[in-house]
C-alpha positions in Angstrom: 59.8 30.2 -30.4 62.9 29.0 -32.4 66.0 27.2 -30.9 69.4 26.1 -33.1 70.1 22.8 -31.5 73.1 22.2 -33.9 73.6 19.3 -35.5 72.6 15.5 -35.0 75.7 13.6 -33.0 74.0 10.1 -32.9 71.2 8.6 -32.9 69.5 5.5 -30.5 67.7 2.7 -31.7 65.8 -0.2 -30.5 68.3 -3.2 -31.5 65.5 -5.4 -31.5 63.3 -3.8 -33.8 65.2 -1.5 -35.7 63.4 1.8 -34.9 65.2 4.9 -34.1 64.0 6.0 -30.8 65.8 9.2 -30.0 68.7 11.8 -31.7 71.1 13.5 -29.7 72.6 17.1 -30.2 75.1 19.1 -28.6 74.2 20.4 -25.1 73.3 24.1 -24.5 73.0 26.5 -21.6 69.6 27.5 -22.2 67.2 25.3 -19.5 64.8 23.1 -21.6 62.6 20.3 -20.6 64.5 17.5 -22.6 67.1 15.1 -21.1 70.3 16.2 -20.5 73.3 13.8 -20.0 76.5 14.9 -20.5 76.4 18.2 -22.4 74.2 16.6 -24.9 70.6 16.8 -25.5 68.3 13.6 -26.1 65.4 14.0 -28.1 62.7 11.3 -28.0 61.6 10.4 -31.3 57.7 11.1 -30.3 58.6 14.9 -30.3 60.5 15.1 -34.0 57.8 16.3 -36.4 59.2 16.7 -39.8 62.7 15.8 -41.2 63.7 18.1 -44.0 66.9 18.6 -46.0 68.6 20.4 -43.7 66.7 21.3 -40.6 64.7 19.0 -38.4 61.3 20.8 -36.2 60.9 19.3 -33.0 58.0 20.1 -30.5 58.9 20.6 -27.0 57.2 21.5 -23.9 58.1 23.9 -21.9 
């Protein structure tokens, strides 16, 4: 199944070390087991499979 997130907003890092550890995206209606804080989706860094040119594949349980 495919899902347009939209694009990347910000990122969070570990100050300490450097290492992103999540991106967040615009919030969406649809019901998704991710974190949702304040219309905006957080997406851990363990679930971000490839980066590309323009699109980014994320796995997510559902």
């Amino acid at each position: 199944m495919e899902r347009d997130f939209g694009y990347v907003q910000d990122v969070t890092a570990d100050l300490e070390s450097g290492v992103i550890t999540s991106i967040i995206v615009p919030g969406s209606s649809n019901k998704i087991n991710l974190f949702i804080n304040n219309n905006e989706i957080v997406i851990p860094w363990k679930q971000i499979k490839c980066i590309g040119e323009d699109i980014i594949l994320v796995e997510i349980d559902l």
